[in-house]
GUTOR-651741 format. One record per residue (C-alpha): residue number from 1; residue in three letters; z, y, x. Coordinates in steps of 0.5 Angstrom, whole numbers, plus 2048, in hexadecimal, padded with zeros to 3 digits. Layout:
<atom n="NUM" res="ALA" z="Z" y="Y" x="X"/>
...
***
This chain:
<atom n="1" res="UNK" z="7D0" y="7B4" x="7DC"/>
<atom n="2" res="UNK" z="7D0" y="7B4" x="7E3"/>
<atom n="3" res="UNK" z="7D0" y="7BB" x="7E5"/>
<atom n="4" res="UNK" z="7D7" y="7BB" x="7E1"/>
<atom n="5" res="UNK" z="7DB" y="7B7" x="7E6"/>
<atom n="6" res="UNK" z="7D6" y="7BA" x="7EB"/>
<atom n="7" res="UNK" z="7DB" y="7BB" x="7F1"/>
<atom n="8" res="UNK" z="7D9" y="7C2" x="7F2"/>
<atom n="9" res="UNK" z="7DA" y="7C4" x="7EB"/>
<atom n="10" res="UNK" z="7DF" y="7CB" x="7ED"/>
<atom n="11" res="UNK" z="7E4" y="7C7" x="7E8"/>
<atom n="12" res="UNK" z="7E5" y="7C1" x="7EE"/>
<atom n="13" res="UNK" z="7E4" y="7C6" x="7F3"/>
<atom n="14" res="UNK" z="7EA" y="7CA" x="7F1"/>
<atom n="15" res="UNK" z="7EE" y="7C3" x="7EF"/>
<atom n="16" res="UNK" z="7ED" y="7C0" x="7F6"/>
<atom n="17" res="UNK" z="7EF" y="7C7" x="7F9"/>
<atom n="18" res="UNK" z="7F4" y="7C8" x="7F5"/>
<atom n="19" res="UNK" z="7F7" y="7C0" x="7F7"/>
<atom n="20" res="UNK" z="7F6" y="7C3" x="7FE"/>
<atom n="21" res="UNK" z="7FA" y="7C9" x="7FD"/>
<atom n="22" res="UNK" z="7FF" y="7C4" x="7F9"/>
<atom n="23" res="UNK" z="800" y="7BF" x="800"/>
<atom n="24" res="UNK" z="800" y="7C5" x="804"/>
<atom n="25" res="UNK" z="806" y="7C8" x="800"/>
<atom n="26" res="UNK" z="809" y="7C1" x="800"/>
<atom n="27" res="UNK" z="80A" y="7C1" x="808"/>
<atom n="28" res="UNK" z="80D" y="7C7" x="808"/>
<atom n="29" res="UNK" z="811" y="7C6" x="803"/>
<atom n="30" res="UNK" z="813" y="7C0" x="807"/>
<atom n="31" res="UNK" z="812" y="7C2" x="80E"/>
<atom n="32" res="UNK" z="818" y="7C7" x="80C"/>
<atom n="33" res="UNK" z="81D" y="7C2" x="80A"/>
<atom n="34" res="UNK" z="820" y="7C2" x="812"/>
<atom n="35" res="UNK" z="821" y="7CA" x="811"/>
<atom n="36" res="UNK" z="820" y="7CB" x="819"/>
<atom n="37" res="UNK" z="818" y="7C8" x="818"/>
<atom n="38" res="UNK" z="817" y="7CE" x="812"/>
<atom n="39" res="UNK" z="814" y="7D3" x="819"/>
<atom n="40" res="UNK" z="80F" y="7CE" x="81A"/>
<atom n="41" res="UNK" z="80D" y="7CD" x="813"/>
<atom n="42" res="UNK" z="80D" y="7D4" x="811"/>
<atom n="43" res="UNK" z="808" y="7D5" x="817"/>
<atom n="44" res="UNK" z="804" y="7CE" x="815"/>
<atom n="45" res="UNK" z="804" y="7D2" x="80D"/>
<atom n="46" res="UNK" z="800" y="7D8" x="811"/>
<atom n="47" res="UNK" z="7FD" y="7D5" x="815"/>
<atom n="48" res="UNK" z="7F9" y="7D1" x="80F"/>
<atom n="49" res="UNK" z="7F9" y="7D6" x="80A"/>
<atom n="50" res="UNK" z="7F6" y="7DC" x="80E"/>
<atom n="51" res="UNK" z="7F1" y="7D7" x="810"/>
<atom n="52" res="UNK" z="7F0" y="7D8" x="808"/>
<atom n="53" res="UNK" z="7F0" y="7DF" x="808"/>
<atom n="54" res="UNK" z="7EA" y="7DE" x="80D"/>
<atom n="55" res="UNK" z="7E6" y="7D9" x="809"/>
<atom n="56" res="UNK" z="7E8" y="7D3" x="80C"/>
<atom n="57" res="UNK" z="7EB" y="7CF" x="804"/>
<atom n="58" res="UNK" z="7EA" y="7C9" x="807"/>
<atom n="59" res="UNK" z="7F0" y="7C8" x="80A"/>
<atom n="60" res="UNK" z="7F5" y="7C3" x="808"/>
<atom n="61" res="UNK" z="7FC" y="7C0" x="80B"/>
<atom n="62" res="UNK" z="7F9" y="7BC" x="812"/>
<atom n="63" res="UNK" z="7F7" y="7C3" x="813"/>
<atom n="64" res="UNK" z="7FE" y="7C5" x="811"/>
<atom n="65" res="UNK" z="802" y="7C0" x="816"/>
<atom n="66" res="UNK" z="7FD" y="7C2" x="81D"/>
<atom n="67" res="UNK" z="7FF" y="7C9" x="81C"/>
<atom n="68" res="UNK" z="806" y="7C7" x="81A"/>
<atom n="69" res="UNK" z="807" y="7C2" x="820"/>
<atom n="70" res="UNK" z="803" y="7C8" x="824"/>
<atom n="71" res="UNK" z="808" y="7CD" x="823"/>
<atom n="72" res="UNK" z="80F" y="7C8" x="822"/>
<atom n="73" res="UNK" z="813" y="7CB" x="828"/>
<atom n="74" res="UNK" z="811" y="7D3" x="828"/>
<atom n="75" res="UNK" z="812" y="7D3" x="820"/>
<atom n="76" res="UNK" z="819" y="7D0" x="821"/>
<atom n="77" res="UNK" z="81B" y="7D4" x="826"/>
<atom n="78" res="UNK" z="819" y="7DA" x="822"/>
<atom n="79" res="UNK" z="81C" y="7D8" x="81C"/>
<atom n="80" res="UNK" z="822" y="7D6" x="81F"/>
<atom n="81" res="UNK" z="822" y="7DD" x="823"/>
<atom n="82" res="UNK" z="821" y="7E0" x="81C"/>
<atom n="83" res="UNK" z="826" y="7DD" x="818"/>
<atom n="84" res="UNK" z="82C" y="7E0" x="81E"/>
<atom n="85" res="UNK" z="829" y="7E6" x="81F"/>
<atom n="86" res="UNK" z="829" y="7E6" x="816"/>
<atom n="87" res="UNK" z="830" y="7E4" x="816"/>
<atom n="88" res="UNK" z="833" y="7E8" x="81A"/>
<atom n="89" res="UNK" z="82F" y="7EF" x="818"/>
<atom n="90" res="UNK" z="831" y="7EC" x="810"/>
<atom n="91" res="UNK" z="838" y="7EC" x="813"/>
<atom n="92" res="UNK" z="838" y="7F3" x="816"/>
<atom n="93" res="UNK" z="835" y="7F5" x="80F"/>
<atom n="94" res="UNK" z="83B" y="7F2" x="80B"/>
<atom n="95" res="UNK" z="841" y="7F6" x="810"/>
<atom n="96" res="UNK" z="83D" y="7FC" x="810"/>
<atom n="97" res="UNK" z="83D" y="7FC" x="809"/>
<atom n="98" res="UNK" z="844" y="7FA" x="809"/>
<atom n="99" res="UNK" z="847" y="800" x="80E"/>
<atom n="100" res="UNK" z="842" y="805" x="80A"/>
<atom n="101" res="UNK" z="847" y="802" x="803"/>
<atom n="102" res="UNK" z="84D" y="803" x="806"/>
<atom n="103" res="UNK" z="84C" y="809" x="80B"/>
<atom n="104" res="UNK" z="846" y="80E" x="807"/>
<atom n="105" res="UNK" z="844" y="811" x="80E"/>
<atom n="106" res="UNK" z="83E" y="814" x="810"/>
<atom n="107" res="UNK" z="83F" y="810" x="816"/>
<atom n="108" res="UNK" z="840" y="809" x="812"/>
<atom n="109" res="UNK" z="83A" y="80C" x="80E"/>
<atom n="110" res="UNK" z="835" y="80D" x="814"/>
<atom n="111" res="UNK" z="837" y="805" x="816"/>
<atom n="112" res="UNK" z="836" y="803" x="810"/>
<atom n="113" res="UNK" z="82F" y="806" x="80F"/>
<atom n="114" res="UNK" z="82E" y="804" x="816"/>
<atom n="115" res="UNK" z="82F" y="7FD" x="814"/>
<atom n="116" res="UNK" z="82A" y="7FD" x="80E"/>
<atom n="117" res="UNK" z="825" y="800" x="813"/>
<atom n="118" res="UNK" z="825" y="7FB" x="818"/>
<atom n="119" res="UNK" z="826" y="7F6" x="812"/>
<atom n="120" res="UNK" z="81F" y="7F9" x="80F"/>
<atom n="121" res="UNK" z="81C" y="7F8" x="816"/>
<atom n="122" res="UNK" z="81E" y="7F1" x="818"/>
<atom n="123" res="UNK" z="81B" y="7EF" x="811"/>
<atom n="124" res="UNK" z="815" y="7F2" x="812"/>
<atom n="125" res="UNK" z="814" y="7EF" x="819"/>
<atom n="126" res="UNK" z="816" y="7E8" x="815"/>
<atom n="127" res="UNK" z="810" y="7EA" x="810"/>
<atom n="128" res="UNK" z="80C" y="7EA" x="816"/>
<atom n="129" res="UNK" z="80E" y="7E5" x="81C"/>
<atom n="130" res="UNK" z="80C" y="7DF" x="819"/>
<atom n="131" res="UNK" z="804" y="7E0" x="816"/>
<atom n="132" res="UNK" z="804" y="7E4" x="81E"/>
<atom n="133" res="UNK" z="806" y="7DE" x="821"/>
<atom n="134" res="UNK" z="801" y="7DA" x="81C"/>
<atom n="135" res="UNK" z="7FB" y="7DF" x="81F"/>
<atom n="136" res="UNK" z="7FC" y="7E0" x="826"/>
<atom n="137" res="UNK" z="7FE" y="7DC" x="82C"/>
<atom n="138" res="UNK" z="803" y="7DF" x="830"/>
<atom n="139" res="UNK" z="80B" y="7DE" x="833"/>
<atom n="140" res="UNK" z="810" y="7DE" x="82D"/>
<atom n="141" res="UNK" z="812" y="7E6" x="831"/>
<atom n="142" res="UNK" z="80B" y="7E8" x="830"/>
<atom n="143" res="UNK" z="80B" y="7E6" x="829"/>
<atom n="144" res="UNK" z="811" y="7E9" x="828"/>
<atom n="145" res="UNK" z="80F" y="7F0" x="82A"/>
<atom n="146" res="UNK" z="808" y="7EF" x="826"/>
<atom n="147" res="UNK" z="80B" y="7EE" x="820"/>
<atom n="148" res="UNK" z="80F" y="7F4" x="820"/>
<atom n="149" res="UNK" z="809" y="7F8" x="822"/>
<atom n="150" res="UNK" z="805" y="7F6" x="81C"/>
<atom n="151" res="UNK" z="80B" y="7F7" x="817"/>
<atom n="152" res="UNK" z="80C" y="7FE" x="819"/>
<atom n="153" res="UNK" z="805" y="800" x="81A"/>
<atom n="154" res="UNK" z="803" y="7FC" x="813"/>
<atom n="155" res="UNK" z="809" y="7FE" x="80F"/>
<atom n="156" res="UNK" z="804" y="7FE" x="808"/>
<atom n="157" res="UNK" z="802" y="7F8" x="80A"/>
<atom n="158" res="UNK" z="80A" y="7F6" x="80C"/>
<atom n="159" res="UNK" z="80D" y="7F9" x="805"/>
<atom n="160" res="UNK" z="808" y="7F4" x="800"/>
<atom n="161" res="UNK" z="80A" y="7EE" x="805"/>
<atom n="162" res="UNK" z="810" y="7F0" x="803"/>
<atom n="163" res="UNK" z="80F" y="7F1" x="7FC"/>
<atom n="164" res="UNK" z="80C" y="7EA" x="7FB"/>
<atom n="165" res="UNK" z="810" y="7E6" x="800"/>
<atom n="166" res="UNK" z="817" y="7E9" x="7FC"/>
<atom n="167" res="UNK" z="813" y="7EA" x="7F4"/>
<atom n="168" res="UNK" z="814" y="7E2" x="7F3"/>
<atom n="169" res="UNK" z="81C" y="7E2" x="7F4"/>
<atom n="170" res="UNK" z="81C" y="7E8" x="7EF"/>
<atom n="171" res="UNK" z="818" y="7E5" x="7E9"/>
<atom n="172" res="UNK" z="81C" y="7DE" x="7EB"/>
<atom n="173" res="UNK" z="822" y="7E2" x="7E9"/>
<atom n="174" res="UNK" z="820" y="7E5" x="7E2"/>
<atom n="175" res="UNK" z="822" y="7DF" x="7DE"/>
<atom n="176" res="UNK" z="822" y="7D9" x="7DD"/>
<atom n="177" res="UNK" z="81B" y="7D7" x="7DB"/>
<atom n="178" res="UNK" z="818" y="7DB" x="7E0"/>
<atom n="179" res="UNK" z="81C" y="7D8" x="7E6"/>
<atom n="180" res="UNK" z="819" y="7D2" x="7E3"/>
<atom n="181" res="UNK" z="813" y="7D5" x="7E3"/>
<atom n="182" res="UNK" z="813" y="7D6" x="7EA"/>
<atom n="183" res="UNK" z="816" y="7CF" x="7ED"/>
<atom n="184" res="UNK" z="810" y="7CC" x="7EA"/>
<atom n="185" res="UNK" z="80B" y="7D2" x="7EC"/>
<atom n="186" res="UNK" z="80F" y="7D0" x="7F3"/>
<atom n="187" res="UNK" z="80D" y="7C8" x="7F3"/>
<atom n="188" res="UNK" z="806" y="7C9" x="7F0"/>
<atom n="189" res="UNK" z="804" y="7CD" x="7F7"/>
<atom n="190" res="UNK" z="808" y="7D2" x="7F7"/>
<atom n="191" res="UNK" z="809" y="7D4" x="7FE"/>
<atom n="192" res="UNK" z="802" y="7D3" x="800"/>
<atom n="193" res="UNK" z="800" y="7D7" x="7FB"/>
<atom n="194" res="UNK" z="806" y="7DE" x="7FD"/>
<atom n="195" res="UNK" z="804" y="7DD" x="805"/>
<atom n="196" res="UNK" z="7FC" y="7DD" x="802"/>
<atom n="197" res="UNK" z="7FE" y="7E4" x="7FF"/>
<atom n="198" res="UNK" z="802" y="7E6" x="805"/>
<atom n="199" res="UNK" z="7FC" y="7E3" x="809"/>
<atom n="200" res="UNK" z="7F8" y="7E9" x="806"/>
<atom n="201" res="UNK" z="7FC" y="7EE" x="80A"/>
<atom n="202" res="UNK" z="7FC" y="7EB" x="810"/>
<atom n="203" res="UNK" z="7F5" y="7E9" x="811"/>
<atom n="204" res="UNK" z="7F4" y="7F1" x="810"/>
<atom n="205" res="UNK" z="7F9" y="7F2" x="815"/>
<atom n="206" res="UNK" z="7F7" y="7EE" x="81A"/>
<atom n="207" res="UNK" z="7EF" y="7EE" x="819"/>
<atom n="208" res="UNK" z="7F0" y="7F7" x="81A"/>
<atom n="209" res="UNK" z="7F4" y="7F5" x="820"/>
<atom n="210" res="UNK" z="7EF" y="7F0" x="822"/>
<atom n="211" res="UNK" z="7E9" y="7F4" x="821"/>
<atom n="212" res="UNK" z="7EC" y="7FA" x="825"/>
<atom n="213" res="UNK" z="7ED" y="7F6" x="82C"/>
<atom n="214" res="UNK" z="7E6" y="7F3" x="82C"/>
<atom n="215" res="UNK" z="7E4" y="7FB" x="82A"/>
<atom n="216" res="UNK" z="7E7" y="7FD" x="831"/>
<atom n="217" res="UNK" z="7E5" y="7F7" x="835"/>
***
């Protein structure tokens, strides 16, 4: 009987992960109400969840807050300068379609496929910038640069994050039920659980990153 409600039982080790996963969900969820703090919060979800990738589960929302409150002023600078630059190329995309409606030219063709070009690197950029900033301690500049690097030279890696990141929208949209499905899926720990996948990715990226500087050294 004793060895029934055995803490160690893998059955109460998953619960008390999962409660862990379920808080550590809730403050982010929380910490991206003021929408400026979403920066800070994706950092502090990376932070955590590449510790896991790397087999470190014993992480839990102190854990959280101490990389949140770490990476508070760069992480809303970085959101803040994303949110600008991701309008404004969003802008250019909606006029360059426009002219490319009315006025069917090669000229206003090439603008537009410009535009979708230079969408496409601004969101492989995003994918990358916030779990870089959670890796490596540098200025925002730095940061900025790395991130785009690893984007281009892990485009694979790059195409699956993106996969994963838009696939929970998608299924939302199918249907009623299946939207359900995922708002649900999204309170039980589902953020935690989509950066833990991207994580994969990441950790790979900069693991290989990291393995080839110390082999120069």
């Amino acid at each position: 009987m004793k060895k029934l409600f055995d803490p160690n039982q893998p059955f109460f080790k998953f619960m008390s992960h999962w409660a862990d996963v379920f808080l550590i969900n809730l403050c982010f969820m929380l910490s991206c109400i003021p929408i400026v703090t979403i920066g800070p919060a994706l950092i502090a979800l990376y932070t955590i969840t590449m510790r896991m990738v790397r087999g470190d589960f014993n992480q839990t929302a102190q854990d959280y807050w101490a990389a949140f409150r770490e990476n508070l002023k760069q992480g809303i600078l970085a959101w803040l300068l994303a949110l600008v630059v991701g309008a404004l190329l969003l802008l250019n995309l909606y006029y360059s379609y426009q002219w490319q409606s009315i006025d069917p030219s090669r000229p206003h063709m090439v603008m537009l496929c410009i535009a979708i070009v230079v969408l496409a690197l601004y969101a492989a950029i995003m994918l990358f910038l916030f779990p870089t900033m959670a890796q490596f301690s540098a200025s925002f500049g730095q940061q900025l640069q790395n991130a785009m690097l690893f984007s281009i030279i892990n485009l694979p890696k790059t195409l699956c994050a993106g996969v994963l990141t838009v696939l929970p929208v998608w299924l939302a949209s199918l249907s009623e039920t299946c939207f359900t499905g995922v708002v649900v899926a999204v309170f039980a720990g589902g953020f935690v659980l989509l950066n833990y996948l991207n994580s994969h990715l990441f950790v790979a990226a900069f693991d290989a990153y990291i393995k080839r500087i110390e082999s120069d050294n």
